[in-house]
CHARMM-style PDB file with segment names, atoms N, HN, CA, C and O in Angstrom:
ATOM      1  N   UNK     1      -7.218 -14.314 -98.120  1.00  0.00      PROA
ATOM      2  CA  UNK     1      -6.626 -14.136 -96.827  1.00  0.00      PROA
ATOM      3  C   UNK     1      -6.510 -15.505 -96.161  1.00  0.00      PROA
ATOM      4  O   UNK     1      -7.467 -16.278 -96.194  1.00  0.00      PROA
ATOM      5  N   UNK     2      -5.414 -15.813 -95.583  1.00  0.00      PROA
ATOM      6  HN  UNK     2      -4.636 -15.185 -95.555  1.00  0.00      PROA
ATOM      7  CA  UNK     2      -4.986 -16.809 -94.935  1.00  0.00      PROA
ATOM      8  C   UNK     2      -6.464 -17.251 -93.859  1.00  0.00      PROA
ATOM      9  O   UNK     2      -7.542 -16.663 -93.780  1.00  0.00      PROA
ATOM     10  N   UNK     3      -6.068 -18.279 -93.259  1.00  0.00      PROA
ATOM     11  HN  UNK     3      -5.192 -18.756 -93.324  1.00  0.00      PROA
ATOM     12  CA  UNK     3      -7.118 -18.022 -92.283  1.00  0.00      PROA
ATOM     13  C   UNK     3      -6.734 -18.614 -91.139  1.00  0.00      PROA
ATOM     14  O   UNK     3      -7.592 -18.960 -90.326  1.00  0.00      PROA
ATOM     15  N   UNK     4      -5.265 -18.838 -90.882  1.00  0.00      PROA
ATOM     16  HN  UNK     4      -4.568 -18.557 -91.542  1.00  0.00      PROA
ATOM     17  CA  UNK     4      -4.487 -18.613 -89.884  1.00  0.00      PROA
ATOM     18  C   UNK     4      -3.329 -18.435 -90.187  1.00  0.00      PROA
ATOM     19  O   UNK     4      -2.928 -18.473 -91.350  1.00  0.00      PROA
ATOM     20  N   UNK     5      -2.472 -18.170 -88.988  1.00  0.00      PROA
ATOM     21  HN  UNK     5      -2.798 -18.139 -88.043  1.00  0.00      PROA
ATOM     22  CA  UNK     5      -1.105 -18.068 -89.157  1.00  0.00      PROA
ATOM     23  C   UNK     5      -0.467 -18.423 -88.235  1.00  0.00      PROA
ATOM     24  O   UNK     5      -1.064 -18.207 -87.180  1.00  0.00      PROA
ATOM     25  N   UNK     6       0.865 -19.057 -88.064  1.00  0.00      PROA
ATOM     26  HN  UNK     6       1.350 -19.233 -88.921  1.00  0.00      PROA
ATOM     27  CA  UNK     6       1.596 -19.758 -86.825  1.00  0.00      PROA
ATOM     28  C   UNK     6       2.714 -18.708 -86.286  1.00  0.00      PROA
ATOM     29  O   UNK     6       3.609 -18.043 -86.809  1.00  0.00      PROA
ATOM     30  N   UNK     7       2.193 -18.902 -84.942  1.00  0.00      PROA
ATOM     31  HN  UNK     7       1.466 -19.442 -84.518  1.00  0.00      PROA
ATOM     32  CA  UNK     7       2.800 -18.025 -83.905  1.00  0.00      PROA
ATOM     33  C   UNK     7       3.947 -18.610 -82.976  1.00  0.00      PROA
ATOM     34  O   UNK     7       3.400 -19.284 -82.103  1.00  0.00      PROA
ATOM     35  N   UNK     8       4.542 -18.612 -82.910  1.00  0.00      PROA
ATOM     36  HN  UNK     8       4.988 -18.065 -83.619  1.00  0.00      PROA
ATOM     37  CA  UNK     8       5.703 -20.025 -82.342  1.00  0.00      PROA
ATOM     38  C   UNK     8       5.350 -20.945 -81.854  1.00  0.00      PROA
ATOM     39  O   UNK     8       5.435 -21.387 -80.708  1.00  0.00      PROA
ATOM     40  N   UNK     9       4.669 -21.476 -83.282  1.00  0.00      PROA
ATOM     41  HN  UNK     9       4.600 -21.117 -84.212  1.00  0.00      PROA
ATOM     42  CA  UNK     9       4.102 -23.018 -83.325  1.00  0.00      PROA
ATOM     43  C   UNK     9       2.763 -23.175 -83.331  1.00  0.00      PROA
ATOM     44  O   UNK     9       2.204 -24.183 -83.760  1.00  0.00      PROA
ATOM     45  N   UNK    10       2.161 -22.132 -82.830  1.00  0.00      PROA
ATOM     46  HN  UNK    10       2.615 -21.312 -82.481  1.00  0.00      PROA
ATOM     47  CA  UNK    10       0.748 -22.294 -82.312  1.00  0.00      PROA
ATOM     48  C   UNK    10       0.047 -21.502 -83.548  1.00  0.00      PROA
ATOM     49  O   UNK    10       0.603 -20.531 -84.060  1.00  0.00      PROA
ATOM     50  N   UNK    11      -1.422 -22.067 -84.062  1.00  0.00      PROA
ATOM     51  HN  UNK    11      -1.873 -22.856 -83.646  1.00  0.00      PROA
ATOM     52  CA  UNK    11      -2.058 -21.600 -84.906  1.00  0.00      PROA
ATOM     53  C   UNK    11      -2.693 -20.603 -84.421  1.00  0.00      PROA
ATOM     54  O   UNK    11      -3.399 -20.825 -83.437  1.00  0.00      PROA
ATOM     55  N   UNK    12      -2.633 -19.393 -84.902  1.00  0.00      PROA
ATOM     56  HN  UNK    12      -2.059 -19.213 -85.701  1.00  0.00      PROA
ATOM     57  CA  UNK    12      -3.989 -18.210 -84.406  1.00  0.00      PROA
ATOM     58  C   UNK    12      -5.195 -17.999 -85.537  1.00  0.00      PROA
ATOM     59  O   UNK    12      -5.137 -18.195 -86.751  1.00  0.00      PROA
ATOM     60  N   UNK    13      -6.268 -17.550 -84.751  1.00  0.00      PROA
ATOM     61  HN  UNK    13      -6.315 -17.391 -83.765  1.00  0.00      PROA
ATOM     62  CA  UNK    13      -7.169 -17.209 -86.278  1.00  0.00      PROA
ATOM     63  C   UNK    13      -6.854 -16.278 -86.839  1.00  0.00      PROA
ATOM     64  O   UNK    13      -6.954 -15.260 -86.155  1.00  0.00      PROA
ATOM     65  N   UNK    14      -6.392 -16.092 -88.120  1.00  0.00      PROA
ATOM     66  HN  UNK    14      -6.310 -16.919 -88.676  1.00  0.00      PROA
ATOM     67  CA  UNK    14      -6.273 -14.180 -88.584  1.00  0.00      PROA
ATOM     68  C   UNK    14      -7.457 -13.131 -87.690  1.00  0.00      PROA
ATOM     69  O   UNK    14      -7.109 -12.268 -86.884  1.00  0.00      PROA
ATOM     70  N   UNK    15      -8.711 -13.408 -88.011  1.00  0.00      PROA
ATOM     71  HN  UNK    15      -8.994 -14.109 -88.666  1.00  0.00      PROA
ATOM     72  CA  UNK    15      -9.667 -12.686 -87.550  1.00  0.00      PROA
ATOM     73  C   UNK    15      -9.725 -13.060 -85.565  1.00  0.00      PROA
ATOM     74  O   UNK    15     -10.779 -13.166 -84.937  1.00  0.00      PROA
ATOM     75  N   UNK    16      -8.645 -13.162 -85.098  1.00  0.00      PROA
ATOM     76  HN  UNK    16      -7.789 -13.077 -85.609  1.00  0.00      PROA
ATOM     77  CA  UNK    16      -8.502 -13.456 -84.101  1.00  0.00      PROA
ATOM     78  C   UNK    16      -7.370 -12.236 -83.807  1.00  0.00      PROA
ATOM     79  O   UNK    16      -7.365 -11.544 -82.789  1.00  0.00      PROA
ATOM     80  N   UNK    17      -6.838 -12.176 -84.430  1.00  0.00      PROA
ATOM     81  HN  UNK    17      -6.842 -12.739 -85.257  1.00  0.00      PROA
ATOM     82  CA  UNK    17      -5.823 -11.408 -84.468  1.00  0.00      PROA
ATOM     83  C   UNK    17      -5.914  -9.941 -84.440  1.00  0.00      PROA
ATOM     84  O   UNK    17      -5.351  -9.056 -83.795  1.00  0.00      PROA
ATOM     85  N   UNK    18      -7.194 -10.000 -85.751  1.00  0.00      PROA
ATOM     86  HN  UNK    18      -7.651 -10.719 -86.276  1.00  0.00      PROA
ATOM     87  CA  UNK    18      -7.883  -9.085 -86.289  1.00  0.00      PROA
ATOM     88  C   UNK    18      -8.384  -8.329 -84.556  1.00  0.00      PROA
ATOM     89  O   UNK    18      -7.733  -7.383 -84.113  1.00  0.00      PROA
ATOM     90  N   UNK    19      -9.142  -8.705 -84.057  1.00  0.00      PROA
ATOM     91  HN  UNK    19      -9.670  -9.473 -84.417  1.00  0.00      PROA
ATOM     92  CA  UNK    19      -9.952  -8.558 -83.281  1.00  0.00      PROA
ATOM     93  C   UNK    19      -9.367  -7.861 -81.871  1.00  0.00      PROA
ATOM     94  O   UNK    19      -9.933  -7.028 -81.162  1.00  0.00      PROA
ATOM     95  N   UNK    20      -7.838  -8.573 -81.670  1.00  0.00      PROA
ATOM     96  HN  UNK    20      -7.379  -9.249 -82.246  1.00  0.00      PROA
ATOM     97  CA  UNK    20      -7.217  -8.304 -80.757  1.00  0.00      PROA
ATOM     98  C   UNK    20      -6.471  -6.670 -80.830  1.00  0.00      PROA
ATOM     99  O   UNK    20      -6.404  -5.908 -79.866  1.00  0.00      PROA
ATOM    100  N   UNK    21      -6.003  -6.411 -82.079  1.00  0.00      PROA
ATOM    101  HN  UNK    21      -6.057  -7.031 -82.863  1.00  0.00      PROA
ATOM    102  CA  UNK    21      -5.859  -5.237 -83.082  1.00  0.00      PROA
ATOM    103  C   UNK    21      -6.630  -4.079 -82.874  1.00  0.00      PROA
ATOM    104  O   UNK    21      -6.120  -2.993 -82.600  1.00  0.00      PROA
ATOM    105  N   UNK    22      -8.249  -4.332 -83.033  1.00  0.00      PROA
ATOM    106  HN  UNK    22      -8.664  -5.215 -83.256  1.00  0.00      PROA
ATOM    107  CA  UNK    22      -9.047  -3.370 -83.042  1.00  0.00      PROA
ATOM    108  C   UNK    22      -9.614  -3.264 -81.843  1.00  0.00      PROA
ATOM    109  O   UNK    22      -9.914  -2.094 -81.606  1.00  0.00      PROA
ATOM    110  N   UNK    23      -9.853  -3.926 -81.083  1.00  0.00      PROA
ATOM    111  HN  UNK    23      -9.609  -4.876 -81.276  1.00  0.00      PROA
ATOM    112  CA  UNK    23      -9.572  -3.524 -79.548  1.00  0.00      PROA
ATOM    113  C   UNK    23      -8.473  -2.555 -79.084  1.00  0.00      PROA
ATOM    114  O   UNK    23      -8.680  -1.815 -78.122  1.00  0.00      PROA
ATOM    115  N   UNK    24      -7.107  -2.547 -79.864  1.00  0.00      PROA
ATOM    116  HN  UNK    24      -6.939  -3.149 -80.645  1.00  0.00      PROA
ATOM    117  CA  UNK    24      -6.352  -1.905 -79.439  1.00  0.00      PROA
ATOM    118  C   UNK    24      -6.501  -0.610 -79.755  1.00  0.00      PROA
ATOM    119  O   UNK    24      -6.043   0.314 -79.083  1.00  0.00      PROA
ATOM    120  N   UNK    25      -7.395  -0.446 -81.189  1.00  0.00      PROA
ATOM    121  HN  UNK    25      -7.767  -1.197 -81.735  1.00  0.00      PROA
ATOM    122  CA  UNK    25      -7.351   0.920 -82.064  1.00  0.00      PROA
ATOM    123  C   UNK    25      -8.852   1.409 -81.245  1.00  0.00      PROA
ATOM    124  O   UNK    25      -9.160   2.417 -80.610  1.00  0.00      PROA
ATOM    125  N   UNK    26      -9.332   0.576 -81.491  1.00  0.00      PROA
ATOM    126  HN  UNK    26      -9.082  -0.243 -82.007  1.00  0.00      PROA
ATOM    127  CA  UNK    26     -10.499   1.806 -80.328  1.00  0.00      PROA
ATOM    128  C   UNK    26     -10.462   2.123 -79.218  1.00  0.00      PROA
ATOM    129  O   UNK    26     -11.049   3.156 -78.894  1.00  0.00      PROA
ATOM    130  N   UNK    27      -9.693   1.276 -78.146  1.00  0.00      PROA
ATOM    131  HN  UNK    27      -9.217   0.437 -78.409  1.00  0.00      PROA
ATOM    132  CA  UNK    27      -9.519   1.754 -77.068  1.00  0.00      PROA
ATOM    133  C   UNK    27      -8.812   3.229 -77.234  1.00  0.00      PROA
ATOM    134  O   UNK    27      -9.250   4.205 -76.624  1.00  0.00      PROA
ATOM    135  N   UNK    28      -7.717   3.300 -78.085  1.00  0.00      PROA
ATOM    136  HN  UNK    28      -7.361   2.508 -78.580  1.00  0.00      PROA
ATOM    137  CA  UNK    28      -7.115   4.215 -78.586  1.00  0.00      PROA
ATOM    138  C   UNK    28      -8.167   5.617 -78.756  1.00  0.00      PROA
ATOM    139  O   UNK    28      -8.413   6.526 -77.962  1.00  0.00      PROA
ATOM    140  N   UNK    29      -8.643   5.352 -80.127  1.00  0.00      PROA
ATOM    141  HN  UNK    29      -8.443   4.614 -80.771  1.00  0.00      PROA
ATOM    142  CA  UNK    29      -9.720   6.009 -80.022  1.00  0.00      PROA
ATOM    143  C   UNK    29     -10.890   6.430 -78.730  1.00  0.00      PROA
ATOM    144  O   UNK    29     -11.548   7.440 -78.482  1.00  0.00      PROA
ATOM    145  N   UNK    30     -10.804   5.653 -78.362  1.00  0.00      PROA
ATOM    146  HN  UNK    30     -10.270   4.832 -78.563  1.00  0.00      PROA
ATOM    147  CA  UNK    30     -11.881   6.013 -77.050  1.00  0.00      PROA
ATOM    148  C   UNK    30     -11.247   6.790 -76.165  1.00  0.00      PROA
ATOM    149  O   UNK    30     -11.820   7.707 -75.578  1.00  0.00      PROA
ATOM    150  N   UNK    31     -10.070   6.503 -76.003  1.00  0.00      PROA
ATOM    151  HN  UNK    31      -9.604   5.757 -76.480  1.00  0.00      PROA
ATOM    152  CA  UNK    31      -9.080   8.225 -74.872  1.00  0.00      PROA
ATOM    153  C   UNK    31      -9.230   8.712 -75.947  1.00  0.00      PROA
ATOM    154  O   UNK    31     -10.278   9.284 -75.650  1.00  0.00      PROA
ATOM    155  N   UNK    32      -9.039   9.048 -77.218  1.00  0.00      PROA
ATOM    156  HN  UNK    32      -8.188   8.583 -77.460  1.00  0.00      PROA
ATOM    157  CA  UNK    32      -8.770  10.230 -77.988  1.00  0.00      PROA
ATOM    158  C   UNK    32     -10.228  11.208 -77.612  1.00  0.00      PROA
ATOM    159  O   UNK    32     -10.163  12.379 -77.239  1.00  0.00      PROA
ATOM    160  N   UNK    33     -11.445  10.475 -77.796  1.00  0.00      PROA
ATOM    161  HN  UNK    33     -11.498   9.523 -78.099  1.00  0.00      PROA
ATOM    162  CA  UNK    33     -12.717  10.999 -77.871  1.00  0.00      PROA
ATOM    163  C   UNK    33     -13.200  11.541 -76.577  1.00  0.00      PROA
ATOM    164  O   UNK    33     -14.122  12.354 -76.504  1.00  0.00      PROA
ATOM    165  N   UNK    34     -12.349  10.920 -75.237  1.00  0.00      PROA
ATOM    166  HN  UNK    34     -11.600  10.259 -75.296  1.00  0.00      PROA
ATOM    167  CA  UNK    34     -13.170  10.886 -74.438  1.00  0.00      PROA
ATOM    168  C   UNK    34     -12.094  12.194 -73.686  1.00  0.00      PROA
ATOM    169  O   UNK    34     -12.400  12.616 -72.571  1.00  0.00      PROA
ATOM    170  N   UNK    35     -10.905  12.723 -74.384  1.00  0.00      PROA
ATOM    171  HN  UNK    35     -10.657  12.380 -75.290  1.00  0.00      PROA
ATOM    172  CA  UNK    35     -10.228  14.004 -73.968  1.00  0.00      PROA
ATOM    173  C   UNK    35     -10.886  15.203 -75.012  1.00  0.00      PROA
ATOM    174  O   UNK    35     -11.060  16.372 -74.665  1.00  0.00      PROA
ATOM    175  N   UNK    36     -11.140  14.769 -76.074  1.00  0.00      PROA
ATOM    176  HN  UNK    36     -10.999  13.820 -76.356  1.00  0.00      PROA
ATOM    177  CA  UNK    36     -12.071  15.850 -76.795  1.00  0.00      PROA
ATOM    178  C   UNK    36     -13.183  16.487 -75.869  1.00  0.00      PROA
ATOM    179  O   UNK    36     -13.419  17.691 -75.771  1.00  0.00      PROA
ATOM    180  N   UNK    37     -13.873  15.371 -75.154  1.00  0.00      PROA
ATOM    181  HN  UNK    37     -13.681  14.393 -75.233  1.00  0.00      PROA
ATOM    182  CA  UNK    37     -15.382  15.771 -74.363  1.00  0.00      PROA
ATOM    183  C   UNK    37     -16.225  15.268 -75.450  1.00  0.00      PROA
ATOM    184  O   UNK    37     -17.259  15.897 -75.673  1.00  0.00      PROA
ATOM    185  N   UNK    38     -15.962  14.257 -76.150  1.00  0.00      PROA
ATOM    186  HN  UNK    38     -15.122  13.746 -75.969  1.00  0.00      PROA
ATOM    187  CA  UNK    38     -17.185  13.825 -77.419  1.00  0.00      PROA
ATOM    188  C   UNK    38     -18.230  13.098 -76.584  1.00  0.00      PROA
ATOM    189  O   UNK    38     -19.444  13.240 -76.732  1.00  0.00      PROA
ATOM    190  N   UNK    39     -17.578  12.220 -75.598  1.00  0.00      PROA
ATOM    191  HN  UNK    39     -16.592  12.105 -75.479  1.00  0.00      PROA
ATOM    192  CA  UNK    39     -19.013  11.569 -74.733  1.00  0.00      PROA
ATOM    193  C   UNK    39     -19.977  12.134 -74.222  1.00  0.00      PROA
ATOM    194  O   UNK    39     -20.670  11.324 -73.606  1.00  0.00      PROA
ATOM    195  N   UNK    40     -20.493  13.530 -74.171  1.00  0.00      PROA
ATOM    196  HN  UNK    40     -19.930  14.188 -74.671  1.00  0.00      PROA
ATOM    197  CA  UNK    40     -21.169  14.568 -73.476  1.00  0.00      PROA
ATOM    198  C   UNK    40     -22.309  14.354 -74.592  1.00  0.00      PROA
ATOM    199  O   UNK    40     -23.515  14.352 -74.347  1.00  0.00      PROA
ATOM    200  N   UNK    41     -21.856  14.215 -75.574  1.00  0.00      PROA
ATOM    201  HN  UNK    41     -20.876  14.216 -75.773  1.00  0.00      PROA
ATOM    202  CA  UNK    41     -22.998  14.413 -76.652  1.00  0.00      PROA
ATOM    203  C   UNK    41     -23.502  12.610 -77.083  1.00  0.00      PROA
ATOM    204  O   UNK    41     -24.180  12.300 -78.063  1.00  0.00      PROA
ATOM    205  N   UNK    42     -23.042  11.827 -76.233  1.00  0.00      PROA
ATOM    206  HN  UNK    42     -22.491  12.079 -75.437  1.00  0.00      PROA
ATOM    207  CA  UNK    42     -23.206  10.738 -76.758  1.00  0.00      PROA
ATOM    208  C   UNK    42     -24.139   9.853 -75.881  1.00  0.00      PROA
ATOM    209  O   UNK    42     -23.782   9.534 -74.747  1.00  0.00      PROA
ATOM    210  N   UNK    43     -25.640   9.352 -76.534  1.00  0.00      PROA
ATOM    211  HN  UNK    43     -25.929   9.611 -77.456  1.00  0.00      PROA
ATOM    212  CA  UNK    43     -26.481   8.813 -76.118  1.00  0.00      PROA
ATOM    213  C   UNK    43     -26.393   7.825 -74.737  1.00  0.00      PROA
ATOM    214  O   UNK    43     -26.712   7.965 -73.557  1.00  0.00      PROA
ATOM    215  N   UNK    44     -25.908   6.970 -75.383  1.00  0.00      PROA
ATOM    216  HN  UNK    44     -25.649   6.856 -76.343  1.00  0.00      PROA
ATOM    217  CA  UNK    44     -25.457   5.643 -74.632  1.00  0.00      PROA
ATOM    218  C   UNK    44     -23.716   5.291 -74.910  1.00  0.00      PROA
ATOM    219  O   UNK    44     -23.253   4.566 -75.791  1.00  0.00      PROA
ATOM    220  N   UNK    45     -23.175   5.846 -74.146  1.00  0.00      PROA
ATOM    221  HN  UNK    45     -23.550   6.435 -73.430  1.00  0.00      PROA
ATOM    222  CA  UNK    45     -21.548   5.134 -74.218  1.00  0.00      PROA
ATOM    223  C   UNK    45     -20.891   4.102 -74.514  1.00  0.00      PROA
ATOM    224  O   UNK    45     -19.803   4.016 -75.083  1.00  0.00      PROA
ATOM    225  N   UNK    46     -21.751   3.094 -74.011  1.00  0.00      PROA
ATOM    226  HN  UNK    46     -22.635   3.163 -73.548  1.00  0.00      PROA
ATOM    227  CA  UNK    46     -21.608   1.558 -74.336  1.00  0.00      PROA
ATOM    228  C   UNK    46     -21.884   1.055 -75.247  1.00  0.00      PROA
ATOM    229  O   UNK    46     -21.305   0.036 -75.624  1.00  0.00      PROA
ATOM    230  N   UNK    47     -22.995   1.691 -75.980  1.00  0.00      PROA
ATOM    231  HN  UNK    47     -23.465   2.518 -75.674  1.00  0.00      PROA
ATOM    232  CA  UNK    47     -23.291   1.172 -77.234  1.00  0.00      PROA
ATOM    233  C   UNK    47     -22.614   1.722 -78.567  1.00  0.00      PROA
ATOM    234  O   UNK    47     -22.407   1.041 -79.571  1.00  0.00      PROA
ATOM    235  N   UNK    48     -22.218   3.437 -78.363  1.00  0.00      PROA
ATOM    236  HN  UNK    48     -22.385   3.990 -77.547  1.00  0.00      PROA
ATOM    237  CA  UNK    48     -21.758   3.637 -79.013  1.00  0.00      PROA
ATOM    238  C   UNK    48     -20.239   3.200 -79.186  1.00  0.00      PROA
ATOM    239  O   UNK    48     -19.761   3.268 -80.318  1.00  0.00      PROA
ATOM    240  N   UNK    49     -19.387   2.717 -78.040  1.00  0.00      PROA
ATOM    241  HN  UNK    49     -19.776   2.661 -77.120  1.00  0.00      PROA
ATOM    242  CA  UNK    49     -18.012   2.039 -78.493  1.00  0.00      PROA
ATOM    243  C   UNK    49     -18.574   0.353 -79.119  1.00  0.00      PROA
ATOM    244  O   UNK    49     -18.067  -0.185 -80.103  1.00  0.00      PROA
ATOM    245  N   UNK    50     -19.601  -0.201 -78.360  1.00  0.00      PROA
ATOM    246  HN  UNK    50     -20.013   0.235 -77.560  1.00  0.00      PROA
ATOM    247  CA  UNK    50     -19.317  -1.486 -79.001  1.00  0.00      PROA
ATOM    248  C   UNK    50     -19.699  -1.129 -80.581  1.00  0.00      PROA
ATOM    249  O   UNK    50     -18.977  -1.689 -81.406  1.00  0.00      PROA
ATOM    250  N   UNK    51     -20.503  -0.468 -80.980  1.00  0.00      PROA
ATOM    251  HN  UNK    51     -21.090  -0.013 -80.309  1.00  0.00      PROA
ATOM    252  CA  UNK    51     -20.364  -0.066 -82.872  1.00  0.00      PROA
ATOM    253  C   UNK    51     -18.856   0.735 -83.258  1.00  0.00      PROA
ATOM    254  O   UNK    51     -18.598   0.695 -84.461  1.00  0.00      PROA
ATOM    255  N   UNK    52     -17.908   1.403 -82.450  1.00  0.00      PROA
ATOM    256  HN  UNK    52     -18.118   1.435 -81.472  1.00  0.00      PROA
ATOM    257  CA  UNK    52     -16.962   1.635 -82.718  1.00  0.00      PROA
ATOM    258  C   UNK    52     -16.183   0.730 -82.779  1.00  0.00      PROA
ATOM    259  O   UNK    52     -15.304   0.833 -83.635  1.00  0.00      PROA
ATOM    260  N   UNK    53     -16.198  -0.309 -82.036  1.00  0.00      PROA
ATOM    261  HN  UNK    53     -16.912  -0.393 -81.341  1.00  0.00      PROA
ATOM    262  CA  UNK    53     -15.646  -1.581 -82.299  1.00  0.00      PROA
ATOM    263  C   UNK    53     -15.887  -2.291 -83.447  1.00  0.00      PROA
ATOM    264  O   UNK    53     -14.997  -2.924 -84.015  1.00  0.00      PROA
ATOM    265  N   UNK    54     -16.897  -2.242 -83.792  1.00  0.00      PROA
ATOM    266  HN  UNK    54     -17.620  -1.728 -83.331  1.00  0.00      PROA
ATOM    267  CA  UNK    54     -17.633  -3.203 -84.818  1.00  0.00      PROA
ATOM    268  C   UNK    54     -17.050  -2.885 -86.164  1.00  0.00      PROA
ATOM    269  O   UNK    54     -16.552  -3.642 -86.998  1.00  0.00      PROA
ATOM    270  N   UNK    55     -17.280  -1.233 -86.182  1.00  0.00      PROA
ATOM    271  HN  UNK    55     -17.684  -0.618 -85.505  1.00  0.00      PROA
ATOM    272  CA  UNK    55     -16.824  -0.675 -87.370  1.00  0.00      PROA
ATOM    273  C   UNK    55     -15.256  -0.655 -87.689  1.00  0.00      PROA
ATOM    274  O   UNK    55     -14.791  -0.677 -88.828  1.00  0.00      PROA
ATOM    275  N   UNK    56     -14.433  -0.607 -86.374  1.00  0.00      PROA
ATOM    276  HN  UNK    56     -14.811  -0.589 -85.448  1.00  0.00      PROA
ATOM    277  CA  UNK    56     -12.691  -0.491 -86.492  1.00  0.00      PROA
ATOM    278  C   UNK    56     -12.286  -1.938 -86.925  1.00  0.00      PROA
ATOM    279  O   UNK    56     -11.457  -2.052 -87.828  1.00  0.00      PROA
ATOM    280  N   UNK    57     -12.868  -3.150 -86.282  1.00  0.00      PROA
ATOM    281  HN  UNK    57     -13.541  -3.057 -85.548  1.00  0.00      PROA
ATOM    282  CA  UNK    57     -12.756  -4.534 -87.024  1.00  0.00      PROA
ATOM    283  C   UNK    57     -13.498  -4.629 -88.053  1.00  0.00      PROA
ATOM    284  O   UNK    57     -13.405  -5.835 -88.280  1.00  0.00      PROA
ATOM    285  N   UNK    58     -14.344  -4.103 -89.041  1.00  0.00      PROA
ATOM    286  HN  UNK    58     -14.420  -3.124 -88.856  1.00  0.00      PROA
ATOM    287  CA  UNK    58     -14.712  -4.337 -90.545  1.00  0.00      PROA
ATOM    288  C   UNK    58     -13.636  -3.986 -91.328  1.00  0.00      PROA
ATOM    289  O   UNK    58     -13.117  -4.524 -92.306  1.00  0.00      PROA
ATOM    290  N   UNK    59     -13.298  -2.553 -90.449  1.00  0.00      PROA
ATOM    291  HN  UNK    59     -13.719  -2.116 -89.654  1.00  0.00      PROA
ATOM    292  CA  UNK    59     -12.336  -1.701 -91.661  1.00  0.00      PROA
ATOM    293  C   UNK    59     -11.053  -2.254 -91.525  1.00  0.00      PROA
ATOM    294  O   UNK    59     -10.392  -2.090 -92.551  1.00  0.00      PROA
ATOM    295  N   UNK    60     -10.171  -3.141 -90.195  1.00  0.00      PROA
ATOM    296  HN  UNK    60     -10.708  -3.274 -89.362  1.00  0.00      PROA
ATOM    297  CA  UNK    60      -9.378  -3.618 -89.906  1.00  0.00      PROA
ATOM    298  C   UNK    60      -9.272  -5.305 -90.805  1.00  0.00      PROA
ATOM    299  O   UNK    60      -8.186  -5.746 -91.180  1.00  0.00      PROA
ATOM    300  N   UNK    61     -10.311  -5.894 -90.976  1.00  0.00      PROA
ATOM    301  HN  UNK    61     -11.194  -5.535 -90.671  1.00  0.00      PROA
ATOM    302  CA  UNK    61     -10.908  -7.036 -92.154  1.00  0.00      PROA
ATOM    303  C   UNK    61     -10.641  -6.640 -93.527  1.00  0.00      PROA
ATOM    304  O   UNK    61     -10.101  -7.378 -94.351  1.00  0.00      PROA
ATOM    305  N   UNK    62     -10.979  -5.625 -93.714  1.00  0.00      PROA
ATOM    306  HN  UNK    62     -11.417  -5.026 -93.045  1.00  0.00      PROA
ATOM    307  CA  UNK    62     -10.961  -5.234 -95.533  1.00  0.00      PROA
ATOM    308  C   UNK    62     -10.058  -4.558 -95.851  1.00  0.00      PROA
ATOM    309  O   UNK    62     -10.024  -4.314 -97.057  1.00  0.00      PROA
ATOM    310  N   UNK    63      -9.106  -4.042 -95.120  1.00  0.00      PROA
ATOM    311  HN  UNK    63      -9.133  -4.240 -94.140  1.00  0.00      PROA
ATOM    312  CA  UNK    63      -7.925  -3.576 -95.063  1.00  0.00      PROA
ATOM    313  C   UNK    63      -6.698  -4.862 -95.212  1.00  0.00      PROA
ATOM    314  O   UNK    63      -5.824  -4.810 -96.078  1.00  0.00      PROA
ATOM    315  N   UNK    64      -6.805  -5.901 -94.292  1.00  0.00      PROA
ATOM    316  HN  UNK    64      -7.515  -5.942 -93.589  1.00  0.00      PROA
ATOM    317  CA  UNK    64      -5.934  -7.218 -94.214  1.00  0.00      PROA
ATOM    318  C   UNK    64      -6.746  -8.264 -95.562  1.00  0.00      PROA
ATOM    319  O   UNK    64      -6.121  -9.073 -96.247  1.00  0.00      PROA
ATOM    320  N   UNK    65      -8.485  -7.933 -95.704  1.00  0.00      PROA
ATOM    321  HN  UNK    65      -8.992  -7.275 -95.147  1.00  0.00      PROA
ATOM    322  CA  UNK    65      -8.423  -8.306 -97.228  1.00  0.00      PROA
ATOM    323  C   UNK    65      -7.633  -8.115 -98.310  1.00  0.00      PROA
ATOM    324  O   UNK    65      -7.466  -8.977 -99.172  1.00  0.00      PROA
ATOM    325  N   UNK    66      -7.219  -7.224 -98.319  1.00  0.00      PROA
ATOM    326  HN  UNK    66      -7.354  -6.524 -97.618  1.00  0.00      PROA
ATOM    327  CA  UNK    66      -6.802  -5.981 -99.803  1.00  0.00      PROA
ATOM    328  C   UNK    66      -5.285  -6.600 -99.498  1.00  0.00      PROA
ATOM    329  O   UNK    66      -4.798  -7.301-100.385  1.00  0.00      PROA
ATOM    330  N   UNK    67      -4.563  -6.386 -98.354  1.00  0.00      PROA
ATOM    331  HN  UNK    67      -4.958  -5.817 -97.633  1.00  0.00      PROA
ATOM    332  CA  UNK    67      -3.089  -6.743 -98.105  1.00  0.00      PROA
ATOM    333  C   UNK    67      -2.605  -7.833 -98.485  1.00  0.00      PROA
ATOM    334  O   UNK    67      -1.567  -7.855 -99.146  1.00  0.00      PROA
ATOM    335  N   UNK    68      -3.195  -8.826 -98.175  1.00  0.00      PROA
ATOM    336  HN  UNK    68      -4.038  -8.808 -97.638  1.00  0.00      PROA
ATOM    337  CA  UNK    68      -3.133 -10.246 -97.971  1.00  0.00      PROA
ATOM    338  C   UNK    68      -3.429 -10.959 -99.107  1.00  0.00      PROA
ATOM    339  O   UNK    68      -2.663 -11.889 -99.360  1.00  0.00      PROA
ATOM    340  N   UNK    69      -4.373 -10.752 -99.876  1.00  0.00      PROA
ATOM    341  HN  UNK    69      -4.995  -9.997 -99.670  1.00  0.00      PROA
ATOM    342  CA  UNK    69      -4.425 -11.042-100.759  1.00  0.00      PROA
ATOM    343  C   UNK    69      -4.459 -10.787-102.583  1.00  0.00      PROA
ATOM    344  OT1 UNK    69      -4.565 -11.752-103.340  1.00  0.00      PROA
TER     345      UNK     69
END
């Protein structure tokens, strides 16, 4: 995998990119969960999105692994 790429002109980090991405997919996820009523059952809210985060950028990483290279 690259480990940047140029954006009109400007270098970004892939995993910069990455990151900006999965912010987008969990926020996503997080209205999806949070119109279900899944947060009712959920300990700590905050902790459980920042590991939803964590986990949507691994799988968002090894996914652009596999693509990319």
């Amino acid at each position: 995998m690259p480990g940047e790429f140029s954006l009109y002109g400007v270098f970004v980090p892939t995993l910069l990119a990455l990151m900006v991405l999965a912010y987008v997919f969990k926020s996503m996820l997080r209205l999806g969960l949070a119109r279900l009523g899944f947060y009712r059952i959920v300990w700590h809210p905050a902790l459980f999105n920042s590991a939803l985060y964590v986990i949507v950028l691994g799988l968002l990483f090894l996914l652009a692994q596999r693509i990319l290279s």
